[in-house]
matplotlib code that plots the C-alpha trace (Angstrom):
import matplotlib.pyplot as plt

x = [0.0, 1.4, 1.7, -0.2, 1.7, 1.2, 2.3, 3.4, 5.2, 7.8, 8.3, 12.0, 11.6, 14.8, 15.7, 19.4, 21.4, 19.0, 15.9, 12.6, 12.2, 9.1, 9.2, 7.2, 4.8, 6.2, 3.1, 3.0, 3.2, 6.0, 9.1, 8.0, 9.7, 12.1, 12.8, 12.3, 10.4, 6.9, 5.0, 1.8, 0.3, -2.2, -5.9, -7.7, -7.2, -5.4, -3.5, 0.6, -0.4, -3.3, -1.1, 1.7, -1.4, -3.0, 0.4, 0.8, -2.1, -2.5, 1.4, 2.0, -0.8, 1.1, 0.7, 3.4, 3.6, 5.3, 8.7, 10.5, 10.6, 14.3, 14.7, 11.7, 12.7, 10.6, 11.1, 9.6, 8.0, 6.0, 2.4, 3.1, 5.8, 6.2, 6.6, 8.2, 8.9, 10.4, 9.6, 11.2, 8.3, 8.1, 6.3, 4.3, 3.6, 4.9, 4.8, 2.4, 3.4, 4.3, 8.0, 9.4, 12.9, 15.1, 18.3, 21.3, 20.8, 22.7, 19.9, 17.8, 21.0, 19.5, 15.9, 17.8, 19.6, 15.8, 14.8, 13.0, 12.5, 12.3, 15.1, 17.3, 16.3, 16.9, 20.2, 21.4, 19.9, 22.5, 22.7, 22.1, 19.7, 20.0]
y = [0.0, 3.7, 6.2, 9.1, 12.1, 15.6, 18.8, 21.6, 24.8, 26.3, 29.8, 31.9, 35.5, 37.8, 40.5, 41.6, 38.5, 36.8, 35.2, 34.6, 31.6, 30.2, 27.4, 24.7, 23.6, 21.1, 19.3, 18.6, 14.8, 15.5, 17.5, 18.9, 22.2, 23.1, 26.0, 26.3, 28.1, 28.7, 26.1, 24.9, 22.1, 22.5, 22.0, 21.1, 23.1, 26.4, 27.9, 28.5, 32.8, 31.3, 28.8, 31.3, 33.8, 31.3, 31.1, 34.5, 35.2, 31.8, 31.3, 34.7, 37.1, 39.0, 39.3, 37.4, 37.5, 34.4, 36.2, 33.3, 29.1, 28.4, 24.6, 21.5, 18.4, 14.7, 12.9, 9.5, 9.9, 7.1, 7.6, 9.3, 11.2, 14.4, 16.8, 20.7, 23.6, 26.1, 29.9, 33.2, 35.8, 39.1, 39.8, 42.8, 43.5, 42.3, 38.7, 37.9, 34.4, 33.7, 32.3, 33.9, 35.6, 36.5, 34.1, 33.1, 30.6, 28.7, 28.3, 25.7, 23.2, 21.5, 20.9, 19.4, 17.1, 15.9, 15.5, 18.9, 18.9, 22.7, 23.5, 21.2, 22.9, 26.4, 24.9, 23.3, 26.5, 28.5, 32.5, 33.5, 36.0, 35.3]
z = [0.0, -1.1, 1.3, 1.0, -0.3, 1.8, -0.2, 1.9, 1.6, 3.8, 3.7, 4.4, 5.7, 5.3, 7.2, 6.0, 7.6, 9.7, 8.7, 11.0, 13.0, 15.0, 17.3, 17.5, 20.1, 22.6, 22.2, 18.6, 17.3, 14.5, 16.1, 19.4, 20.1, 17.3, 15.8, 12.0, 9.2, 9.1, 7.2, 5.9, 3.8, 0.6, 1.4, -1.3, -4.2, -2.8, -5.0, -4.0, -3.3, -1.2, 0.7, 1.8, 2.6, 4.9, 6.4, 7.1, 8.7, 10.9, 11.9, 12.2, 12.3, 9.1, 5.3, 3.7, -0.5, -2.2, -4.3, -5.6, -4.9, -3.6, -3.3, -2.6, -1.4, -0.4, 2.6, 3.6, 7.4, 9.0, 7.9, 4.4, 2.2, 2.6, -0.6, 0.1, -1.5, 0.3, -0.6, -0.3, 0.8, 2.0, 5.2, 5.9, 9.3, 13.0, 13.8, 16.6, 16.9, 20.9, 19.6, 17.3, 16.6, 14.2, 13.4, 12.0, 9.1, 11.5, 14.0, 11.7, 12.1, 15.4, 13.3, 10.3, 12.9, 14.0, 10.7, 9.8, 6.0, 5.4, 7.7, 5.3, 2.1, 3.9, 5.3, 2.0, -0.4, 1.6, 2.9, -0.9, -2.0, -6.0]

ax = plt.figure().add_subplot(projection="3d")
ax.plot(x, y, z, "-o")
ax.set_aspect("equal")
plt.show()
């Protein structure tokens, strides 16, 4: 039997050398307490603009608009396989997200070591603004 595929988008927010991190709740099933990038999978048929919208407003209480795809990646987890595309967007607004801060690229290299999808591609897609 096939696993079922999820399709999700993670999105990087700049801010000259850092970028913005939120951490995870320390109750959630799939890596409890790390700090990575703010994500979210398709529902239905939303549209990419729609996704990273959604995003915004229900991860940070903000307006973020998609700029350019950076890197997507797949990853087998236990109940499915995860597809990702991780997403450069601009943020308008203040983050109202309880944990949140601005960081090193750096800071992501603890949720790549517990298996965090978008904190590889961000990791592995480098400090690079091309």
């Amino acid at each position: 039997m096939s696993k079922t595929v999820k399709h999700s988008v993670a999105v990087l927010i700049r801010n000259e050398d850092r970028i913005l991190t939120v951490r995870r709740p320390d109750d959630e099933a799939e890596l409890p307490g790390i700090w990575g990038l703010p994500a979210g999978t398709y529902r239905g048929s939303e549209s990419l603009p729609d996704l990273v919208h959604r995003i915004g407003k229900e991860k940070l209480g903000v307006l973020l608009l998609p700029l350019r795809k950076i890197a997507e990646g797949l990853q087998e987890r236990a109940q499915y396989q995860l597809r990702m595309e991780l997403w450069e967007a601009r943020m308008e607004g203040e983050p109202k997200h309880v944990a949140w801060r601005w960081a090193a690229l750096s800071a992501l290299e603890d949720g790549r070591s517990r298996g965090s999808l978008c904190c590889e591609l961000a990791l592995r897609a480098g400090p690079s603004r091309s």
